[in-house]
Z-matrix of the N, CA and C atoms (Angstrom, degrees):
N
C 1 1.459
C 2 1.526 1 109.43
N 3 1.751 2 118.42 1 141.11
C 4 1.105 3 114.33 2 179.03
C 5 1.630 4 116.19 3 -88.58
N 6 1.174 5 160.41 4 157.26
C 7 1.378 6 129.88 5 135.50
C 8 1.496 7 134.07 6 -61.97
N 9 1.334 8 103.04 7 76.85
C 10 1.644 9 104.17 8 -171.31
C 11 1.950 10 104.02 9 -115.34
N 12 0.835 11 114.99 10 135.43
C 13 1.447 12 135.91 11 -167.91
C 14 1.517 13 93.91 12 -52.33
N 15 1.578 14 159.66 13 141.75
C 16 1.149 15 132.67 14 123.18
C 17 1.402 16 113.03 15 -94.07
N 18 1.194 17 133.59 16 17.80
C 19 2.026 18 109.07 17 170.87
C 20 2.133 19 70.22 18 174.83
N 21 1.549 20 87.01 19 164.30
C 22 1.365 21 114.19 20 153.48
C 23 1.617 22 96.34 21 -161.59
N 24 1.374 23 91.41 22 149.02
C 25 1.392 24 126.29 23 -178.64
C 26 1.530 25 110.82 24 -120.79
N 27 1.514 26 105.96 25 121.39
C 28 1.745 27 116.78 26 -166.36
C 29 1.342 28 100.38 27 -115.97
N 30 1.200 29 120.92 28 130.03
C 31 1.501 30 114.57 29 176.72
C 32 1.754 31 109.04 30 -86.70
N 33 1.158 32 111.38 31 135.02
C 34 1.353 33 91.70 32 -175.48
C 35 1.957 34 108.59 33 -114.24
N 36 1.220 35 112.71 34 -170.65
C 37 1.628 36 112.87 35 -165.63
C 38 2.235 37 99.25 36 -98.89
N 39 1.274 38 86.46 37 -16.86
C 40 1.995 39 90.75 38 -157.62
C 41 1.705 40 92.25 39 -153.67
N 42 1.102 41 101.85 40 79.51
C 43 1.847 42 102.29 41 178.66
C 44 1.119 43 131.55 42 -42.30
N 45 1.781 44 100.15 43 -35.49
C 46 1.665 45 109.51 44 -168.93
C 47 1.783 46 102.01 45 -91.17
N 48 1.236 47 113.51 46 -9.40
C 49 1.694 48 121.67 47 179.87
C 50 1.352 49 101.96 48 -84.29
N 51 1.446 50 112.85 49 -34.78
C 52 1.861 51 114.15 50 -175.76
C 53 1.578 52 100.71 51 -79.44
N 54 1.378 53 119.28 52 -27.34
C 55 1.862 54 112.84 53 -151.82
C 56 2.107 55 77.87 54 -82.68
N 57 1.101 56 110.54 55 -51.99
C 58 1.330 57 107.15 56 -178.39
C 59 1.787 58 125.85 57 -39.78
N 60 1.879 59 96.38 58 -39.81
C 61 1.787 60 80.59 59 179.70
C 62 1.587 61 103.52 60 -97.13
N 63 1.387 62 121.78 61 -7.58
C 64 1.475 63 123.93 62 -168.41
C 65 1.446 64 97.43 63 -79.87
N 66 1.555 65 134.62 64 -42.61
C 67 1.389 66 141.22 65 114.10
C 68 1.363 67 109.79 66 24.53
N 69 1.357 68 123.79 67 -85.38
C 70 1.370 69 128.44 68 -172.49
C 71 1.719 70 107.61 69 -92.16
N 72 1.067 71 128.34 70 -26.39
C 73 1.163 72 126.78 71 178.63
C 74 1.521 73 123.65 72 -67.36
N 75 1.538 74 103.30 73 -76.11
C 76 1.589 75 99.49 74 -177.56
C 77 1.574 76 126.07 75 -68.91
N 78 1.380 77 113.61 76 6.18
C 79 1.400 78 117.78 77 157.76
C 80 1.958 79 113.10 78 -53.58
N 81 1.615 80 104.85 79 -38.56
C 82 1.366 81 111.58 80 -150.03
C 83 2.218 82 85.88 81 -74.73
N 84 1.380 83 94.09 82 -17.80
C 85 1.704 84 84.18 83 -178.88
C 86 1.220 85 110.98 84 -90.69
N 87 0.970 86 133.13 85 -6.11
C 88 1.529 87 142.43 86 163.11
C 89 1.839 88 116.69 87 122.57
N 90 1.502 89 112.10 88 34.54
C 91 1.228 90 141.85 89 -173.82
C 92 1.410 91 101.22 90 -82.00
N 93 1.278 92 117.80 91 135.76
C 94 1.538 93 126.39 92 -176.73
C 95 1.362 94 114.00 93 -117.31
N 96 1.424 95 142.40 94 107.68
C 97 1.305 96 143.60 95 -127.03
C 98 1.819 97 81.45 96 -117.41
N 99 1.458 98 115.29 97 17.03
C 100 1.610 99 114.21 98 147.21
C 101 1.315 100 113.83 99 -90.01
N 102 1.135 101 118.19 100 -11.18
C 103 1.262 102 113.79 101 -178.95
C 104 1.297 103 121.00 102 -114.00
N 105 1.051 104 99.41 103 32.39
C 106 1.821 105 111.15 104 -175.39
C 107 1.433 106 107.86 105 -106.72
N 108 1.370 107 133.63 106 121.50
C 109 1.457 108 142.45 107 -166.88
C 110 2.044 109 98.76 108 -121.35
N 111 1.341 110 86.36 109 164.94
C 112 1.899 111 88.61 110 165.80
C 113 1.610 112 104.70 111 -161.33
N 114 1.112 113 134.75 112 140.85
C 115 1.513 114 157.57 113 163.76
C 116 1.494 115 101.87 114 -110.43
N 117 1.643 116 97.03 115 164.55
C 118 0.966 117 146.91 116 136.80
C 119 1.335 118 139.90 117 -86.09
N 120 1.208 119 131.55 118 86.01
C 121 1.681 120 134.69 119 -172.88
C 122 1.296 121 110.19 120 -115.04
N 123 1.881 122 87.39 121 103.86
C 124 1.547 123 107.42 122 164.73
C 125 1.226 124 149.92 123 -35.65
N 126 1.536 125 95.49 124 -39.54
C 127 1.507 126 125.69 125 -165.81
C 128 1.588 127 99.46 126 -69.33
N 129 1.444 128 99.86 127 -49.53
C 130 1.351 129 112.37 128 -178.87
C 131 2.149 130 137.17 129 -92.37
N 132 1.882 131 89.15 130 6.07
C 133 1.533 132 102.05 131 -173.35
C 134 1.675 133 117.00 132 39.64
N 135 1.619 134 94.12 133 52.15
C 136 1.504 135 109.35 134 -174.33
C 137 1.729 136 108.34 135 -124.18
N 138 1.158 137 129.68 136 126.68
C 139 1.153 138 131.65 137 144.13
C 140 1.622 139 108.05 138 -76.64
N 141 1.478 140 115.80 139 138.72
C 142 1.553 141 129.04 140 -176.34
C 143 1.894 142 105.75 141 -135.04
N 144 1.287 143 92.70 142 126.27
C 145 1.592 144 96.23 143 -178.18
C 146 1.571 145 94.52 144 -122.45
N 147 1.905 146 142.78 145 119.68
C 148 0.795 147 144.95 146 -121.63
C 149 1.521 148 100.34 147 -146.80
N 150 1.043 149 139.56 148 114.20
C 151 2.147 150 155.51 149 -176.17
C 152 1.516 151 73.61 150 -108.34
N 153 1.296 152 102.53 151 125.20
C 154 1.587 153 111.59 152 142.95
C 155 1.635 154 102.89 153 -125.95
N 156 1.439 155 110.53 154 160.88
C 157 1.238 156 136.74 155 -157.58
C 158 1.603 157 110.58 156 -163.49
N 159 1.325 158 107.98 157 129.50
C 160 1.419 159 113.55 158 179.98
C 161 1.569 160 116.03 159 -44.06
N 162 1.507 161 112.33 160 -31.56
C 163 1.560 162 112.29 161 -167.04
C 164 1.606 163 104.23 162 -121.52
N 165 1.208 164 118.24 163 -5.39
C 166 1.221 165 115.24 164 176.14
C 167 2.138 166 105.09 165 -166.89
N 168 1.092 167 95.62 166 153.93
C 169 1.635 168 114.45 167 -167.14
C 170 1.341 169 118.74 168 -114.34
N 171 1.309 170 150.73 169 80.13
C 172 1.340 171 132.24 170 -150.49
C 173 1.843 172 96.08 171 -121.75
N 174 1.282 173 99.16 172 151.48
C 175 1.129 174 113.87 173 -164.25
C 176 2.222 175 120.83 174 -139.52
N 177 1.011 176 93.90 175 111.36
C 178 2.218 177 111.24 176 179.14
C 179 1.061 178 89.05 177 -77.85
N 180 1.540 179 110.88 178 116.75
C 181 1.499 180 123.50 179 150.88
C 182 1.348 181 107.85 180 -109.27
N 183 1.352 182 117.75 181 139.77
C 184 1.559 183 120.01 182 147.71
C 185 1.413 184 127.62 183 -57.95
N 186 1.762 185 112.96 184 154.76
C 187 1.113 186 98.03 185 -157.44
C 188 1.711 187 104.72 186 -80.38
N 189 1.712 188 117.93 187 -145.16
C 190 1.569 189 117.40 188 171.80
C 191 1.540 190 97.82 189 -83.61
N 192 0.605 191 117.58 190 153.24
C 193 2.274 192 117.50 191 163.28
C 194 1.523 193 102.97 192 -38.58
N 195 1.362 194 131.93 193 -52.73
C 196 1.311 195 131.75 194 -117.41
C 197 1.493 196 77.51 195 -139.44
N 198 1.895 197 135.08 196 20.91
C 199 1.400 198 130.74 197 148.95
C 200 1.333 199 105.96 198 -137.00
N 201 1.346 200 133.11 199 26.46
C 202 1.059 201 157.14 200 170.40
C 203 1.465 202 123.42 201 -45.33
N 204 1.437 203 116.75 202 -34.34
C 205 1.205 204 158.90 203 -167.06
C 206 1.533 205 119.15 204 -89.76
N 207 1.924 206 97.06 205 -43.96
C 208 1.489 207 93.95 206 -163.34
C 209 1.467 208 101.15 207 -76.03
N 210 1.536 209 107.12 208 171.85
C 211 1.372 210 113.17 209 173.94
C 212 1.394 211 118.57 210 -112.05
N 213 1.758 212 121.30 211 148.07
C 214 1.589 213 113.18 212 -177.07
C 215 1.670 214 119.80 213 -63.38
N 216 0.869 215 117.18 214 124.30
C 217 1.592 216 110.31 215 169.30
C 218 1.990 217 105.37 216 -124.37
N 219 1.090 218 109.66 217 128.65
C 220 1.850 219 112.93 218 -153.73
C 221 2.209 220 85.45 219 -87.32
N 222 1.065 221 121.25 220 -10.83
C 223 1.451 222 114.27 221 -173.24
C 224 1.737 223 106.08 222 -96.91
N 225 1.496 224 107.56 223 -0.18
C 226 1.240 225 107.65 224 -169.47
C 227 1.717 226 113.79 225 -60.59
N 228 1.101 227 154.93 226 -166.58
C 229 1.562 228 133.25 227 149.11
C 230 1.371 229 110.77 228 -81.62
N 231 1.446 230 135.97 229 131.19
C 232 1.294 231 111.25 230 176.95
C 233 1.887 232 97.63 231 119.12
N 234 0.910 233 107.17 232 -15.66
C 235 1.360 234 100.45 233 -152.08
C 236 1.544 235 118.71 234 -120.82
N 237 1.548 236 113.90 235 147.44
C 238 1.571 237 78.41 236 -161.54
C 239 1.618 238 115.94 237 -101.60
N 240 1.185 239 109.71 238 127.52
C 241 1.309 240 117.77 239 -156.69
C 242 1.959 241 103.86 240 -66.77
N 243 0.977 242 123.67 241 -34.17
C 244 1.795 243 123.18 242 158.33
C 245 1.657 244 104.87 243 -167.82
N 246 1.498 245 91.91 244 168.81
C 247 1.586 246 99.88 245 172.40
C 248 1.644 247 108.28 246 -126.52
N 249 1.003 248 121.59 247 149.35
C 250 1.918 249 131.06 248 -171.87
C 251 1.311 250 112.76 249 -127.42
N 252 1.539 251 107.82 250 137.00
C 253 1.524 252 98.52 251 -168.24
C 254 1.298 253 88.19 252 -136.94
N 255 1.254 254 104.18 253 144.51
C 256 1.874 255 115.17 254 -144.85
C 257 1.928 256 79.88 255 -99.02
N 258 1.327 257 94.05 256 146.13
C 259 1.985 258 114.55 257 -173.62
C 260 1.909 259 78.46 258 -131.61
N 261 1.671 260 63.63 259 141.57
C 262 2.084 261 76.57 260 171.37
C 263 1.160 262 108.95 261 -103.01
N 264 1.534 263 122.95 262 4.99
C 265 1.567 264 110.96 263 175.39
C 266 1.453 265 95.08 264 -159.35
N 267 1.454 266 97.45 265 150.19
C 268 1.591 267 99.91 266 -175.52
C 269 2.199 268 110.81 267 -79.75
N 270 1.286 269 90.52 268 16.34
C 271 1.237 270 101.26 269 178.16
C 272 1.778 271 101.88 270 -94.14
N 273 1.474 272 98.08 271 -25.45
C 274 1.874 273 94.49 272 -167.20
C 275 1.696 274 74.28 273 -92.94
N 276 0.810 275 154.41 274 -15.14
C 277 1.531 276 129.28 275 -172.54
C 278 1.285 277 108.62 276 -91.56
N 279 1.908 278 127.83 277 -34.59
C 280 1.545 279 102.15 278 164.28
C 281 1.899 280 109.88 279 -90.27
N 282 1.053 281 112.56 280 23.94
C 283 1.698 282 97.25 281 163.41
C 284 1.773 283 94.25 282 -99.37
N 285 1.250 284 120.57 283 -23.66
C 286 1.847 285 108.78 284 166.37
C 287 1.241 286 113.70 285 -52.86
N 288 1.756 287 103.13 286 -55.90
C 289 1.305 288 91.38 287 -177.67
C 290 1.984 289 126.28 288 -74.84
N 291 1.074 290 98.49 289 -3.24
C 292 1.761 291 91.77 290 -167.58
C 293 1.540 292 87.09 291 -73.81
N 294 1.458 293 122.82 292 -34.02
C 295 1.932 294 130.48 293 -166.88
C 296 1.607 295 93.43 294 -64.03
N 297 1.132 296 113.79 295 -46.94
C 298 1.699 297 132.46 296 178.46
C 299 1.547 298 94.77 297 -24.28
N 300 1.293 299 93.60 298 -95.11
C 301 1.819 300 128.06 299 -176.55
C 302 1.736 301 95.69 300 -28.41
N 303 1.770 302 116.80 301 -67.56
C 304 1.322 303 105.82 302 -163.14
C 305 1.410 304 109.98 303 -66.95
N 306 1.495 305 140.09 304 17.22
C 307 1.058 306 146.03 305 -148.56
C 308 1.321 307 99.92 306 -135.67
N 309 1.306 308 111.95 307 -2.67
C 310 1.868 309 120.68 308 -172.58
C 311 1.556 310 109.62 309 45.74
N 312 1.213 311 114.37 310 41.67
C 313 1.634 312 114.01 311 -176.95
C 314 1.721 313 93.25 312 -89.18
N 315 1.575 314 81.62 313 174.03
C 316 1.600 315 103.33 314 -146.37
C 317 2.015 316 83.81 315 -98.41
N 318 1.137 317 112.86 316 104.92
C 319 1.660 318 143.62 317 178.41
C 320 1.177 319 109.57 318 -68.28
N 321 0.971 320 134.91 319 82.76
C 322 2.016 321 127.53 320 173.44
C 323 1.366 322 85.53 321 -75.39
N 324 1.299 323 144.83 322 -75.35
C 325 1.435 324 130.80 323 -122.39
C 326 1.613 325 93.21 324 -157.15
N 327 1.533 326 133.34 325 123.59
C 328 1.239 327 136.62 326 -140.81
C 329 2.017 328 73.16 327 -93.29
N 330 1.735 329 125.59 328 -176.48
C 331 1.239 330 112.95 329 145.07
C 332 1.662 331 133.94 330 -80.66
N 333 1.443 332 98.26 331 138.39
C 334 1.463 333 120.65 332 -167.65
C 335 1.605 334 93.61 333 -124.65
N 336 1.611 335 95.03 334 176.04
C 337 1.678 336 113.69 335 162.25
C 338 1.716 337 94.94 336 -100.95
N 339 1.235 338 93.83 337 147.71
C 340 2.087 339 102.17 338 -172.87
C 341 1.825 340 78.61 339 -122.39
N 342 1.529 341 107.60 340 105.25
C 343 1.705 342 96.75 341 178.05
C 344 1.564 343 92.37 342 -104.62
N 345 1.397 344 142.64 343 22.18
C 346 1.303 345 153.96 344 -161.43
C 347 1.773 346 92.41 345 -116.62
N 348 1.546 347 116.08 346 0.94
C 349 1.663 348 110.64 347 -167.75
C 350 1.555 349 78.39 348 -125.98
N 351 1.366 350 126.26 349 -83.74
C 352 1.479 351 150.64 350 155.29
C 353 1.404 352 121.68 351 -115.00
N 354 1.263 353 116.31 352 169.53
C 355 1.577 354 124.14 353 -172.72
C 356 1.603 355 99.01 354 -94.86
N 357 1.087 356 128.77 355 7.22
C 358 1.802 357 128.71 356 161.78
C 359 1.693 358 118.32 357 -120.87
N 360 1.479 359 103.51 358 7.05
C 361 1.382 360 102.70 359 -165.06
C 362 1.969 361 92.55 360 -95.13
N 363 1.530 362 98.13 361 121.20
C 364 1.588 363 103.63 362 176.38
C 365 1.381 364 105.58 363 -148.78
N 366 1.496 365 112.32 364 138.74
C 367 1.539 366 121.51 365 -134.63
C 368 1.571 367 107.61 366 -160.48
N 369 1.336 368 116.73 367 157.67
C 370 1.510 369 120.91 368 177.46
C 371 1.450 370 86.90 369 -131.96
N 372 1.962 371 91.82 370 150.03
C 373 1.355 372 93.48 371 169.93
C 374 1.617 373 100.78 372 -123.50
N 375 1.316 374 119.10 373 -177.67
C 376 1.455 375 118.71 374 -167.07
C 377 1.695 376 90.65 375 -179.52
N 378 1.582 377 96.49 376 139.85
C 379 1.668 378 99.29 377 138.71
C 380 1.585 379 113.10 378 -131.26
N 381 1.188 380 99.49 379 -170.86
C 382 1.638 381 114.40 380 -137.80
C 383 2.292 382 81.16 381 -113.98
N 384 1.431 383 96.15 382 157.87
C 385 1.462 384 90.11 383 -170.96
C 386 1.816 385 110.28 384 -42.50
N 387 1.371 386 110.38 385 -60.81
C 388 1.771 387 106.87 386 -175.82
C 389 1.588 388 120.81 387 -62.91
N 390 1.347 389 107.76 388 22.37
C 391 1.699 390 113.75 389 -175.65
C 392 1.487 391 118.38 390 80.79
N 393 0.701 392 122.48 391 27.70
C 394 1.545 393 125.94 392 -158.71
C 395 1.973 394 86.66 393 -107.29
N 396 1.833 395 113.88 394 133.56
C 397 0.805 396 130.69 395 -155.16
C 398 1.756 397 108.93 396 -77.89
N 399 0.984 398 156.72 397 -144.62
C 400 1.086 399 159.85 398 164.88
C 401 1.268 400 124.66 399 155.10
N 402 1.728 401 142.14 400 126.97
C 403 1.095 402 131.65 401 -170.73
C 404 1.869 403 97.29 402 -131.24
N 405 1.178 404 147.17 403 167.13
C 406 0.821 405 164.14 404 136.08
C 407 1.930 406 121.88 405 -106.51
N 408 1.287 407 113.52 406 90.42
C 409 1.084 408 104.51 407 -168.95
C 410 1.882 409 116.04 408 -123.52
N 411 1.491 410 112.99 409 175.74
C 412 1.174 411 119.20 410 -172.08
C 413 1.729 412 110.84 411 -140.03
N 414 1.309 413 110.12 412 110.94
C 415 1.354 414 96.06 413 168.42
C 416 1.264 415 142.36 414 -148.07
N 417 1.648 416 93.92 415 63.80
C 418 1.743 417 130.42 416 163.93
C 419 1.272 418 106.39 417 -68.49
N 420 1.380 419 118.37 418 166.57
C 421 0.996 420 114.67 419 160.99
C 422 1.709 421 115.67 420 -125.17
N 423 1.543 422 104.62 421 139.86
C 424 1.119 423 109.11 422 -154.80
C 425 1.718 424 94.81 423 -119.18
């Protein structure tokens, strides 16, 4: 067995606010917004809005009714503190971020070199409208 990701599923706070930037976002990773599906699952009192991708599957859930309310915090236990999506050149990581910016997304940290991680590791950070963490990073050295 390899460790390779097949799908994650993010619950989000405002579905139709997440389908909108995930919409413009995971296209820039090579996401095809033909291949994007959404249900309703009863079983589970879930709305599901669905990115498939040859190498990975990501998936907007709504929240429960009755956690609707709470808010994300990534230090909570349980929780996911960010996700990183590997750029093969620090050229594809500031054309993410310039799409970022025209997208009015929420900018923690423009791209830099982080030589406090490694001396090639250079990275954008971002979250997504409900706070949810996001990195796009590169760490060749160029």
């Amino acid at each position: 067995m390899q460790p390779i990701i097949d799908h994650i599923e993010i619950t989000v706070k405002d579905l139709e606010q997440s389908v909108s930037f995930y919409d413009q976002f995971l296209p820039l990773l090579g996401f095809s917004l033909e291949k994007k599906t959404s249900a309703y699952i009863a079983s589970h009192d879930k709305h599901v809005v669905e990115y498939s991708h040859p190498n990975l599957c990501i998936a907007l859930t709504s929240p429960r009714e009755s956690l609707k309310d709470d808010t994300v915090h990534r230090r909570r236990p349980g929780a996911l503190h960010h996700l990183a999506f590997k750029a093969e050149s620090r050229k594809e990581v500031d054309t993410v971020y310039s799409k970022l910016v025209e997208m009015n997304a929420d900018i923690v940290s423009a791209p830099r070199l982080y030589p406090e991680y490694h001396e090639n590791y250079y990275a954008v950070f971002f979250k997504a409208p409900d706070g949810i963490k996001f990195e796009v990073v590169c760490q060749k050295a160029e």
